[in-house]
SENUBA-295828 format. One line per field, with one value per residue (C-alpha): residue number from 1; residue in three letters; x, y, z. Coordinates in pm, whole numbers, plus 50000, padded with zeros to 5 digits. Example, Ala and Ser with C-alpha at 12.3 -4.5 7.8 and 13.67 -1.06 7.14 Angstrom:
# residues 2
nr = c(1:2)
rest = c(ala:ser)
px = c(51230:51367)
py = c(49550:49894)
pz = c(50780:50714)
This chain:
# residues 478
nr = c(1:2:3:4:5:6:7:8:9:10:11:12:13:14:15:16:17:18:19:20:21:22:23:24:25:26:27:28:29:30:31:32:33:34:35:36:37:38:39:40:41:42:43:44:45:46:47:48:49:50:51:52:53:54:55:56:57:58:59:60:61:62:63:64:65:66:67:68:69:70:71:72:73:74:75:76:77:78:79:80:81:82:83:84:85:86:87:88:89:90:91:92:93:94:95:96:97:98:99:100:101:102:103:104:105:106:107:108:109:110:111:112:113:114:115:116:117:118:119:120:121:122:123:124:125:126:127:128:129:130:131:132:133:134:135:136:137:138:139:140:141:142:143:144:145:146:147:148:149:150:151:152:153:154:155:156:157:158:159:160:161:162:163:164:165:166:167:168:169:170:171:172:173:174:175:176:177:178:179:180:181:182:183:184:185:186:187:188:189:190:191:192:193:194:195:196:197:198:199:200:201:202:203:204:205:206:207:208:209:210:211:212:213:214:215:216:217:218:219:220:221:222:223:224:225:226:227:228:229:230:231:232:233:234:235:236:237:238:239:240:241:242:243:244:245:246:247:248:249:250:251:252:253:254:255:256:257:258:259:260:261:262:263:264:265:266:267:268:269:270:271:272:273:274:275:276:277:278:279:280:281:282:283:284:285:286:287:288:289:290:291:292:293:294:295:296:297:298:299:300:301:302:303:304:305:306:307:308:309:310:311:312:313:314:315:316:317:318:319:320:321:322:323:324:325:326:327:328:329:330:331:332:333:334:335:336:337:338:339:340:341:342:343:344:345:346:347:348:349:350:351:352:353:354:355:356:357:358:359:360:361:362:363:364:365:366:367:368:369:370:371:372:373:374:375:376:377:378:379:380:381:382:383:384:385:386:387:388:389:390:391:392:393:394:395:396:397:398:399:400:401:402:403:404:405:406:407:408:409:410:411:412:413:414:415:416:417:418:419:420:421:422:423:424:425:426:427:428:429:430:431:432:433:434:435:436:437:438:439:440:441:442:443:444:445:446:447:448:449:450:451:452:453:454:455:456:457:458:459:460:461:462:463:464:465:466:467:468:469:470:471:472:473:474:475:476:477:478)
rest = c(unk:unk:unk:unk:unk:unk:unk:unk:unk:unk:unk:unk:unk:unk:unk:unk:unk:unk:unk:unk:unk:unk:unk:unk:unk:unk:unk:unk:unk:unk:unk:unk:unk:unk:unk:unk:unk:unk:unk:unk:unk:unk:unk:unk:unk:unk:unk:unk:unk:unk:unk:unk:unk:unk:unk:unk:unk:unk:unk:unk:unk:unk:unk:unk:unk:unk:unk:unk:unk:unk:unk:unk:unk:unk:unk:unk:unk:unk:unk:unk:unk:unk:unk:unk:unk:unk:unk:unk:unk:unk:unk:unk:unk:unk:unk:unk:unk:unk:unk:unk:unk:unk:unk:unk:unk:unk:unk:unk:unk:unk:unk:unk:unk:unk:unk:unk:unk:unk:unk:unk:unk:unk:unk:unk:unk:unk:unk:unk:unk:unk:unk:unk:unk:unk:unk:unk:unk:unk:unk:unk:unk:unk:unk:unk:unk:unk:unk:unk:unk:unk:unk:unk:unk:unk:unk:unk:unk:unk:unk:unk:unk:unk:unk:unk:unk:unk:unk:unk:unk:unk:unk:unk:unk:unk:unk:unk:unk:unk:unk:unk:unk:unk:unk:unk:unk:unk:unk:unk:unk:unk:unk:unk:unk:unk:unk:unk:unk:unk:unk:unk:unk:unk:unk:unk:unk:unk:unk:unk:unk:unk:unk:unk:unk:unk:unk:unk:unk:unk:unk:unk:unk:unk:unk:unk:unk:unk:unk:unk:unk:unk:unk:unk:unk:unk:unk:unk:unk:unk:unk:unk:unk:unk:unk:unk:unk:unk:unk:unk:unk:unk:unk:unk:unk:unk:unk:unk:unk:unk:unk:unk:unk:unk:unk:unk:unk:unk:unk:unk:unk:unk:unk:unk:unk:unk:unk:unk:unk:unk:unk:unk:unk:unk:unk:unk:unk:unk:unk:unk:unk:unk:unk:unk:unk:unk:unk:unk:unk:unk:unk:unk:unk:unk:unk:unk:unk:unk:unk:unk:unk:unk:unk:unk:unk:unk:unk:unk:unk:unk:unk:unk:unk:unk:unk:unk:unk:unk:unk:unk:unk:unk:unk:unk:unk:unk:unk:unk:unk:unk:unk:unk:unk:unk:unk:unk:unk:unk:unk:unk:unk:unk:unk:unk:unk:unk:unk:unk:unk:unk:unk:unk:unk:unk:unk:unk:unk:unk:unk:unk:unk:unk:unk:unk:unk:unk:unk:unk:unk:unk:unk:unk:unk:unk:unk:unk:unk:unk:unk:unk:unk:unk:unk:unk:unk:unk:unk:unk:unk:unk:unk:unk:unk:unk:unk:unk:unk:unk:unk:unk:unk:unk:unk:unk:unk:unk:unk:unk:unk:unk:unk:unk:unk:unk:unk:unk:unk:unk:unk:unk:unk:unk:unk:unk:unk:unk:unk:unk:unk:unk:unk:unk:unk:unk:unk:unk:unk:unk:unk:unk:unk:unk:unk:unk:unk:unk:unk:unk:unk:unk:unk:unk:unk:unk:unk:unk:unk:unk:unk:unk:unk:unk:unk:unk:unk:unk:unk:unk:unk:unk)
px = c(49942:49743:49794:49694:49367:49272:49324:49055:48807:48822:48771:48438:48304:48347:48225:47896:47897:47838:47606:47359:47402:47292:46987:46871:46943:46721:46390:46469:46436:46169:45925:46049:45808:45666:45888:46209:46028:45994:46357:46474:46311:46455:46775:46772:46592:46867:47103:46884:46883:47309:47320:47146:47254:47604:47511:47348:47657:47887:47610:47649:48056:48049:47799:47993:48334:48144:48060:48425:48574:48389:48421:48459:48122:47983:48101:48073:47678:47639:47734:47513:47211:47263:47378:47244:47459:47267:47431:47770:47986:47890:47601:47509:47830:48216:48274:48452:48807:48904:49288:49350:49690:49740:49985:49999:50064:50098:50011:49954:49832:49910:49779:49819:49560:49282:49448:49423:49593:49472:49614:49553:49580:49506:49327:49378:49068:49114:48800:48708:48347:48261:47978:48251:48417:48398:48573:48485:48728:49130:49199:49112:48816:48875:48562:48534:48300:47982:47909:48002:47638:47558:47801:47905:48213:48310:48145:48474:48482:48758:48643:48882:48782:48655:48597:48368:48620:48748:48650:48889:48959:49076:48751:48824:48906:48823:48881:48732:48939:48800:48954:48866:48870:48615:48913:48795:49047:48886:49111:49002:49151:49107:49160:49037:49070:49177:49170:49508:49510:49811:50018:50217:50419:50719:50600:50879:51068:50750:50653:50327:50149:49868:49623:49482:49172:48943:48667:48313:48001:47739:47871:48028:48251:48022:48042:48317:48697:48930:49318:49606:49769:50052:50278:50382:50063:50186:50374:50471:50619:50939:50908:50662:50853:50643:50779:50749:50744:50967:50787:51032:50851:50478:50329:50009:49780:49517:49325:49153:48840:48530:48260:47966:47571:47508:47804:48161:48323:48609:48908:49261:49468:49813:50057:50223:50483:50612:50891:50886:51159:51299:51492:51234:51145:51532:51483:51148:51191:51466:51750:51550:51448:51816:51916:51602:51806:52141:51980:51856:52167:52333:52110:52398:52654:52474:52513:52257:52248:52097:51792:51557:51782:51794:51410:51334:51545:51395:51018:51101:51278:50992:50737:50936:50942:50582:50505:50657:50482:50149:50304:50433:50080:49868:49899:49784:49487:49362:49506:49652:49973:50305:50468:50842:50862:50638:50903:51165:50963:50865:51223:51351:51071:51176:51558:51465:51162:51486:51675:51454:51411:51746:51764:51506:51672:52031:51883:51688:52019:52195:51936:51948:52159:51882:51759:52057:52064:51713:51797:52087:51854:51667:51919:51993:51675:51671:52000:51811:51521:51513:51674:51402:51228:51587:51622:51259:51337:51656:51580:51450:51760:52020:51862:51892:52261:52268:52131:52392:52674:52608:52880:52857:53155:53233:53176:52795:52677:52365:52146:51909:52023:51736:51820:52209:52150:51923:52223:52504:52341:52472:52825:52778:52710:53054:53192:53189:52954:53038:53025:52711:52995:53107:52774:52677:52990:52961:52586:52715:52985:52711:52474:52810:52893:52510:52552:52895:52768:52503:52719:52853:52551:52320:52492:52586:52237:52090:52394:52305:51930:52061:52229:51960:51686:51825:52001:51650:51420:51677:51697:51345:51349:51324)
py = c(39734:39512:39675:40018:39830:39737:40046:40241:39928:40036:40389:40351:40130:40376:40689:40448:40353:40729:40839:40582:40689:41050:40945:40736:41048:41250:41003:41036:41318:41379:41130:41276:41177:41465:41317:41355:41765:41869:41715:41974:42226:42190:42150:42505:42689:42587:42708:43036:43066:42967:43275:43541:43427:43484:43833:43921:43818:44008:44392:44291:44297:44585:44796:44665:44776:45137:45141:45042:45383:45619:46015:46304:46442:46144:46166:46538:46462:46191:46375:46626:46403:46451:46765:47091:47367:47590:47367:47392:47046:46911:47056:47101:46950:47058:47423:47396:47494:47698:47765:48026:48129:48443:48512:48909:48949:49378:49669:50000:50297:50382:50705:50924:51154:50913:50638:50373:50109:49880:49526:49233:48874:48497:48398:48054:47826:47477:47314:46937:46855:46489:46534:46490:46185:45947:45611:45576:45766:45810:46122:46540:46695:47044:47270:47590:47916:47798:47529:47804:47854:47439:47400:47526:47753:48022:48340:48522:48929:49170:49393:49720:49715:50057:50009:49757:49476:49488:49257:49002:49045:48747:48600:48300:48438:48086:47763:47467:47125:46855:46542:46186:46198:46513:46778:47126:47393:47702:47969:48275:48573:48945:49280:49522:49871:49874:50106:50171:50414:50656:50858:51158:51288:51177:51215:51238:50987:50741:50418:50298:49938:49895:49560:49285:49169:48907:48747:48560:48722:48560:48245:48277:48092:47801:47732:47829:47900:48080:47972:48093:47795:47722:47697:47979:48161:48482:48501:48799:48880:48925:49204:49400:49745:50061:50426:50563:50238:49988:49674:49556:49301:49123:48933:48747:48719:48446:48621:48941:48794:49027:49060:49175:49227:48937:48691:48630:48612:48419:48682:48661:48928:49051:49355:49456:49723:49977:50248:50569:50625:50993:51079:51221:51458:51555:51688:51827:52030:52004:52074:52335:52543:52491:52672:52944:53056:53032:53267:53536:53581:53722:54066:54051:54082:54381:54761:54941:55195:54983:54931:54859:54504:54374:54440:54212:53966:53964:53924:53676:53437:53464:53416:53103:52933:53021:52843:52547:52491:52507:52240:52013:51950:51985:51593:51557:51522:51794:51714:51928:51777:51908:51695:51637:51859:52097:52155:52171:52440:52662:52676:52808:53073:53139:53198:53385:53636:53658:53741:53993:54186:54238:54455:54641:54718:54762:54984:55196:55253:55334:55623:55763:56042:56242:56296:56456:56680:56806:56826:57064:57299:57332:57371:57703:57849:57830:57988:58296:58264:58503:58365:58256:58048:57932:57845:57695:57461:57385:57042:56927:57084:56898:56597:56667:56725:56465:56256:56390:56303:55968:55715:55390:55128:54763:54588:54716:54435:54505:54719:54923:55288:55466:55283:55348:55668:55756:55501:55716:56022:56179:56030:56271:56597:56742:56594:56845:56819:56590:56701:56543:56354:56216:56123:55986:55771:55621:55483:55312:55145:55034:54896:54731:54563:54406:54301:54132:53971:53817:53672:53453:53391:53316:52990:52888:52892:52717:52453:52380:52352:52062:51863:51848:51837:51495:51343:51316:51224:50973:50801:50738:50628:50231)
pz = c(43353:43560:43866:43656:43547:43872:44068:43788:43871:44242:44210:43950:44181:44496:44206:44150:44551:44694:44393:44490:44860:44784:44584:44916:45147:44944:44921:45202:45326:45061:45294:45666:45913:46240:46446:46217:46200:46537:46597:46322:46472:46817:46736:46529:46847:47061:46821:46804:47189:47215:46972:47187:47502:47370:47231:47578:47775:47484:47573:47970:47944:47755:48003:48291:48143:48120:48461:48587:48414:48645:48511:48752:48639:48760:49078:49163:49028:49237:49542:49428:49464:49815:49917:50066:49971:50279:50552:50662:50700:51016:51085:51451:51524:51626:51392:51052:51073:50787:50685:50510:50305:50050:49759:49739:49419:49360:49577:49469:49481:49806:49930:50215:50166:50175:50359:50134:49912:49665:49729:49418:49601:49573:49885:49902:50183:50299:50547:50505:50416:50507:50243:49951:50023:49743:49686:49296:49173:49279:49195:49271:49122:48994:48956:48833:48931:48750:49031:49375:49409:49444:49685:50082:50132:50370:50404:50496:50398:50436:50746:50586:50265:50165:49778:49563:49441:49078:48821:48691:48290:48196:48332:48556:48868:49081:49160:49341:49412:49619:49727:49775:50157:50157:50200:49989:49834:49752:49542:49432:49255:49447:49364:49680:49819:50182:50463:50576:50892:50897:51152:50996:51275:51164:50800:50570:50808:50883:50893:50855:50904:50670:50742:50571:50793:50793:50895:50904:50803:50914:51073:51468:51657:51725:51334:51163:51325:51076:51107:50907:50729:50946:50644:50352:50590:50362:50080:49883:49559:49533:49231:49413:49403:49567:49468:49780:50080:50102:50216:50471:50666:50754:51040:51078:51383:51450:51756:51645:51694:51685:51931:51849:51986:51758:51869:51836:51500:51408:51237:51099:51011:50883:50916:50616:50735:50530:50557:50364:50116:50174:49897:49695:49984:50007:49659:49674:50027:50245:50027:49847:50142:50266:49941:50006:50361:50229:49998:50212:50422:50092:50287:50483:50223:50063:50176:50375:50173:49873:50047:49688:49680:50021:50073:49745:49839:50173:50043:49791:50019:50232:50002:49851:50140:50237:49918:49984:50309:50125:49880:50134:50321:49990:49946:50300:50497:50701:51034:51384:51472:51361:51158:51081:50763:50959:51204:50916:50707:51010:51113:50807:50768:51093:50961:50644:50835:51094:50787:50677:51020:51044:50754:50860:51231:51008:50785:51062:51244:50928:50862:51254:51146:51024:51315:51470:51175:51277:51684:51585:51352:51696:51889:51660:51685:52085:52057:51875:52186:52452:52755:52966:52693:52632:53004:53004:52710:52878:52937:52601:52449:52672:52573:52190:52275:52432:52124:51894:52105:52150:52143:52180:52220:52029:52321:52392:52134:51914:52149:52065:51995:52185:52489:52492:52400:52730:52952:52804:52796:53097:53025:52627:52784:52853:52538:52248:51959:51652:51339:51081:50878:51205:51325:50981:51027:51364:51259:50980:51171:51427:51111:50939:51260:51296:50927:51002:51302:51129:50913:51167:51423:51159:50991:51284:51473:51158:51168:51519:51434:51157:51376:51692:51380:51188:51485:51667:51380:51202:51560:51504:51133:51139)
């Protein structure tokens, strides 16, 4: 208990201690002095200034972190400050070397009777411009078609294009990547009509090499020098498929360069060769007209005497094949040489007109009997004469006798009647006169045996004419 007692004695008297303590402290601080007031003061400036200075350091960290995360917008603008879009890279110094590489994406529309094709590519431009290095930022800048006019790039054209180029649909048909080291890719997107000069001679068995040529506009050899890219130069796609080429091969050239009045201009070019695919011509002509002879030496197989059929059939073999002459050169261009299907065509009118002549010399001696029939009508009315106009026509009549007994032998071949008849004439005389049936009879052997003959000559002349035609003209199909 007394221990209890004196511990609560202590800790009034400590209670009554610090009361008294904070009276003092406010007197006193009720009767401060200037001196005690301008230390006050001070001491909250400082603490002011410690405050700001702080806040101004925290704004200056914060602005420099901003600067350290450069954006490519700032960079590209940047170089902008300084650069003259109307000067090429090095200016007045060594030329700009330009490589050049193209993806051919599609080609189409390939025609022979204006000579052109339409070709859709990406042309693909590499030249370095010291003007674009930059060290701010570690990484490619990719631009699009808005800024082309701001900056430098190649003024390369295609020297065989014939038609305006084709606008892009989906819109963005460029691109424009710079590096840090000042190296420029320039892509674009082209869809063009080209000039594509073509030899026919050999047409439907050709080849033809169309080209894709370029070069500078307005820039010569002193400024600009175009290369190919000496990798993947030309690439194609594989799924390009053309109904009438196949595409079997390309090259590229790097010295086609143009000279002009106004200088020397820098050009790259490439061959994209292209063979012909025949089988739609083997459908459309050659077996066709093949069918159209085979057709007219069924004259052969018909009778003389049925002279209404073989004269039809005749005509309309020749007109069919006339007809598809016209057809085969109405796709073409108006040109002189003979081509390969010319040759072809004209040799099979050539067969059929054959075909058709022969009837007409078959039917001709098949008819020749008339005649005798009238030569022996005059011979009866000389007969009834008096004797010296009988002996004054003498002549005339020995030679109508000499007509009707005309004989001629297998072996004589397919001469013409008048002639044999004037070599065997004097041969005829002593023989005694035929009879019309017999006379009727010999001239249709003679007319049978030109018909029979024909049979055989005729497939085999056009057999032969096969053989020479497609062993020379495959020889030259590549």
């Amino acid at each position: 208990m007394d221990s209890l007692g004196l511990m609560w004695g202590v800790l009034l008297v400590s209670v009554l201690l610090s009361g008294r303590f904070q009276v003092d402290g406010r007197h006193h601080r009720g009767k401060r002095g200037p001196e005690d007031e301008d230390t006050n003061r001070l001491l909250v400036r400082d603490t002011r200034d410690d405050t700001d200075k702080a806040d101004a350091t925290n704004e200056i960290s914060k602005l420099s972190n901003r600067t350290t995360s450069v954006t490519p917008t700032m960079v590209f603008l940047n170089i902008l400050d300084n650069y003259d879009q109307r000067l090429r890279p090095n200016f007045k110094g060594p030329p700009v070397q330009v490589y050049c590489s193209a993806y051919i994406n599609s080609i189409s529309s390939i025609s022979e009777e204006s000579m052109d094709y339409t070709v859709m590519l990406f042309l693909r431009q590499r030249w370095n411009d010291p003007r674009f290095v930059y060290h701010d930022y570690n990484d490619s800048i990719t631009l699009y078609e808005k800024v082309l006019d701001k900056i430098w790039v190649p003024d390369i054209y295609f020297v065989n294009e014939k038609g305006a180029p084709f606008e892009s649909t989906s819109g963005h048909s460029t691109l424009l990547r710079i590096h840090p080291n000042g190296d420029v890719l320039y892509s674009a997107k082209k869809t063009i009509l080209l000039a594509c000069p073509m030899n026919f001679q050999l047409f439907p068995m050709d080849s033809q090499a169309c080209k894709i040529k370029m070069e500078s506009y307005g820039h010569t050899t002193k400024d600009i020098e175009i290369w190919w890219s000496k990798e993947d130069a030309v690439l194609i796609d594989q799924d390009i498929q053309l109904p009438d080429y196949d595409l079997v091969t390309w090259t590229t050239n790097n010295n086609c360069d143009s000279h002009h009045t106004t200088g020397t201009y820098s050009c790259i070019e490439t061959k994209l060769f292209l063979i012909r695919h025949i089988g739609y011509y083997l459908i459309q002509n050659y077996i066709p007209s093949i069918l159209i002879v085979i057709l007219s030496w069924l004259s052969f197989w018909i009778s003389p005497e049925i002279a209404p059929a073989r004269v039809a059939l005749g005509i309309t073999t020749v007109l069919t094949s006339t007809t598809l002459t016209v057809v085969s050169r109405s796709a073409m261009p108006k040109f002189s040489y003979v081509r390969a299907i010319d040759v072809w065509m004209m040799t099979c009118a050539l067969f059929i007109f054959s075909a058709l002549v022969e009837f007409a010399v078959v039917h001709f001696i098949f008819k020749r009997d008339k005649k005798f029939a009238i030569s022996r009508r005059a011979r009866e009315l000389s007969q009834r004469l008096p004797r010296k106009k009988k002996a004054t026509d003498k002549k005339d009549v020995t030679s109508e006798d000499a007509d009707d007994q005309v004989d001629f032998k297998p072996d004589k071949g397919m001469s013409s009647p008048e002639l044999d008849q004037d070599t065997v004439a004097a041969s005829e005389e002593a023989k005694p006169h035929r009879t019309p049936a017999e006379i009727k009879a010999l001239y249709m052997r003679r007319a049978r045996r030109i018909d029979y003959y024909s049979r055989l000559l005729f497939p085999l002349l056009f057999t032969v004419f096969n053989i020479l035609y497609w062993s020379v003209y495959l020889s030259w199909y590549h």
